[in-house]
N, C-alpha and C positions, 0 to 999 in steps of 0.2 A: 570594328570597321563601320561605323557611323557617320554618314553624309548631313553634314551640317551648315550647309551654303559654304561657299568661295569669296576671296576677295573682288570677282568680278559678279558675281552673283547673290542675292540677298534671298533667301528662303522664309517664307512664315513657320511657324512653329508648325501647324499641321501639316504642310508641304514634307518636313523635315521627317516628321514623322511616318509619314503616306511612304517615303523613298525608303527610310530605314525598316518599314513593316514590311513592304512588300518584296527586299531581298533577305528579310529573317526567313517569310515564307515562302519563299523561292518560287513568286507566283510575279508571273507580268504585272508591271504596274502602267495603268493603263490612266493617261492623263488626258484632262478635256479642258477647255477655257477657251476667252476669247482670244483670235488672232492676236499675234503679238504680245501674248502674256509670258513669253521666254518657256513654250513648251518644246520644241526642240530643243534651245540651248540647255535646257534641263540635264538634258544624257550628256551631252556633249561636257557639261560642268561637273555630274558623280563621277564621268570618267576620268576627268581632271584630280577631282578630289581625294578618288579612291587610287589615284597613279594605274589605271586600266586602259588597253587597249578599245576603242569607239568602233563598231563597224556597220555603217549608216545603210537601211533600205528605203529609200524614199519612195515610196505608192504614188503610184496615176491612176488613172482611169481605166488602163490598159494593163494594169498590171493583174498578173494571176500567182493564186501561191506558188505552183508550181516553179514560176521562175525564182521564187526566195529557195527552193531545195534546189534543183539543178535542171538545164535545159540540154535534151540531145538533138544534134544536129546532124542529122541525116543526110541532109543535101548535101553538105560537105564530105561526107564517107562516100555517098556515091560518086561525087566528082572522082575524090581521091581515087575508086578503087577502076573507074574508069580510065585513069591514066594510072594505073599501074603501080600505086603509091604503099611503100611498105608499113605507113600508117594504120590502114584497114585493117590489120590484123589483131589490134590492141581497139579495141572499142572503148575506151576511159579518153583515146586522145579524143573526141568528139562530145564529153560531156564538158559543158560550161555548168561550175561549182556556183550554186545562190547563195545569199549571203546568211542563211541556214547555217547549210554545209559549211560555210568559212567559220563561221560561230563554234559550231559542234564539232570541227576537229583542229581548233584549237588548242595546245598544250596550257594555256592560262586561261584564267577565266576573263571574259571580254565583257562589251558593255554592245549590248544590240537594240539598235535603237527603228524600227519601223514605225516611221513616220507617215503621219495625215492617213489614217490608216480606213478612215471613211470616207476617202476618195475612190477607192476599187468596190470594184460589184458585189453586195449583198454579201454572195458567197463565197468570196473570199475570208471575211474570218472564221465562217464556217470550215473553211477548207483547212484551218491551220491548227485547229482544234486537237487531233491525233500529236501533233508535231511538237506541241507546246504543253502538251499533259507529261508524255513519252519523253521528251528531248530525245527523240530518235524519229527513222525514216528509209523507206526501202528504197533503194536506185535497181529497176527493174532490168535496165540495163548491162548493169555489169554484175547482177547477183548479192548486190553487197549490204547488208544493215550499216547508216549512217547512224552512228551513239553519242552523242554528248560526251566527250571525256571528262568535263566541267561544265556543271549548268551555265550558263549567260546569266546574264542580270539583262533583264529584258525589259525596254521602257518604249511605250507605245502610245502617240500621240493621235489625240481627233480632235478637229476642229466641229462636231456635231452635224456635218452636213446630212450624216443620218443618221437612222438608231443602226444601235450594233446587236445580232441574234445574244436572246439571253445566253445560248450556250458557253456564247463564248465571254460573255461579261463573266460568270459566273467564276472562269477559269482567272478571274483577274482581281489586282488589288486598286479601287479605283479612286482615282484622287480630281476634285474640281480644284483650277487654281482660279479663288476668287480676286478681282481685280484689286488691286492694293489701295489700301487706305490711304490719305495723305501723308503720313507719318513714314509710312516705307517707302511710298514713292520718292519723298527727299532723299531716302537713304540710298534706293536705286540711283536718281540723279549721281548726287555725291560720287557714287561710284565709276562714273563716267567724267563727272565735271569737277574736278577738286576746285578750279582755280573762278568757276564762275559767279559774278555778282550776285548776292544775295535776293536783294530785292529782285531784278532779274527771275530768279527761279519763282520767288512766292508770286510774281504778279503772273506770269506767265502758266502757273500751275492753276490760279486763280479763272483765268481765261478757258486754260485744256477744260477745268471740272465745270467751266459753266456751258461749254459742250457738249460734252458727255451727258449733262443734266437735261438737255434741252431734248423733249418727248418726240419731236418727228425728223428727229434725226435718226439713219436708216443706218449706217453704217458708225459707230461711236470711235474716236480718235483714242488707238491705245498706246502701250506703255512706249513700245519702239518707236513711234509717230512722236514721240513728246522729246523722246532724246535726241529724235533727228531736229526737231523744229528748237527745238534748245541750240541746237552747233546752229541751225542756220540764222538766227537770233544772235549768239554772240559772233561770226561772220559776218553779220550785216551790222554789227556794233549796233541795235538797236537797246536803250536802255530802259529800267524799267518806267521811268517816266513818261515814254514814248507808252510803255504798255496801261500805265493809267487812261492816259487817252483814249483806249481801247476801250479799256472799263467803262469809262462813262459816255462811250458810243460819240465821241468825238471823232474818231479815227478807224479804220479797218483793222482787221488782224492781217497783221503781217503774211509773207510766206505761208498763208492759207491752204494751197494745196500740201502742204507737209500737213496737216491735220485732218481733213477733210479730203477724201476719195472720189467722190462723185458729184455731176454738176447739182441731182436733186439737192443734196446736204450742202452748196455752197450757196444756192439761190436760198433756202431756207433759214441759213445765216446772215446774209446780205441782205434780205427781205425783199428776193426780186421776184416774186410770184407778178 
């Protein structure tokens, strides 16, 4: 059962590697890189690959582990037993199942993807520490040990917004996805554009890396940025001749805001200081 990229998805060898060690050793693998280097889509493609069940928690700011195990809701049992509801007498109807719980009592083995996982507070992945050594967890509520019937293959994105407690790195197999050389980046295009003009792609890719290259740019234009400004490019029939122009600062770059996020990095390109 070895994950070895998808036809929609192109993997480095280390990638490849990083994915198949870390469900040998049945330890989180724990992915970091720039926005938009296909770390979400990552889970969502082994689970493809390996024909598994995906069951997504996507983190906020607001999020706390406990809601990834299960949430009891009180208010509603009081309502209920206030109007006389034959509900109250079964305390489980008032547990809402996180997506833990949905994980660990599944009869197959699933693919549990908690996402941007360094968007919640500090001690959240402190808090999941028990949960993800164990593949288990108490619901105080109704008495019950939650067990893992089959571990997860567990994959876990950060976008670095902070560091994460060594404790919990520790528990994890961790993999940076370095941003792709021009060689796989065509490969990625390809994979999206079979039918687009050649030259098109090299001058155009020509343009992304002299971006990216460029030292007081705050935000650098990545992989998804380049496939959308690719389709807005062959939708505006711009060709590559048009992007020579570019090149030798005859002409602006096209559909600019498809590469560039903010007005500092547009004024910086444009030379509007």
């Amino acid at each position: 059962m070895l994950f070895q990229g998808t036809e929609n998805y192109i993997v480095s060898k280390d990638l490849s590697i990083a994915v198949n060690a870390a469900i040998s050793l049945q330890k989180p693998l724990l992915i970091k890189g720039e926005p938009g280097t296909g770390k979400t889509l990552l889970a969502f493609e082994i689970a493809k690959a390996l024909n598994k069940k995906i069951i997504t928690w996507h983190v906020k700011s607001t999020t706390t582990a406990q809601q990834g195990l299960y949430e009891y809701d009180a208010v509603s049992r009081l309502r209920d037993s206030q109007l006389g509801s034959d509900k109250v007498n079964d305390i489980a109807n008032y547990i809402k199942k996180g997506k833990l719980w949905e994980a660990f009592e599944s009869n197959e083995q699933v693919i549990l993807l908690i996402d941007e996982i360094d968007k919640a507070d500090i001690e959240f992945p402190n808090d999941l520490l028990l949960e993800l050594d164990k593949m288990e967890f108490y619901c105080y509520e109704t008495g019950e040990t939650i067990k893992a019937h089959i571990r997860p293959i567990i994959i876990i994105t950060s976008n670095n917004e902070k560091e994460l407690p060594d404790a919990f790195l520790r528990r994890c197999f961790f993999h940076y996805i370095v941003f792709p050389n021009r060689e796989t980046l065509k490969e990625i295009v390809n994979v999206h554009y079979q039918s687009i003009e050649d030259k098109l792609v090299e001058k155009a890719m020509d343009i992304f890396y002299a971006l990216r290259d460029k030292r007081n740019i705050k935000k650098k234009p990545s992989t998804s940025e380049l496939i959308d400004w690719l389709k807005l490019l062959s939708v505006g029939k711009i060709t590559g001749a048009e992007l020579d122009k570019v090149l030798s600062g005859k002409s602006e770059i096209p559909f600019l805001g498809s590469l560039l996020k903010n007005e500092h990095d547009k004024k910086a390109v444009l030379g509007s200081y």
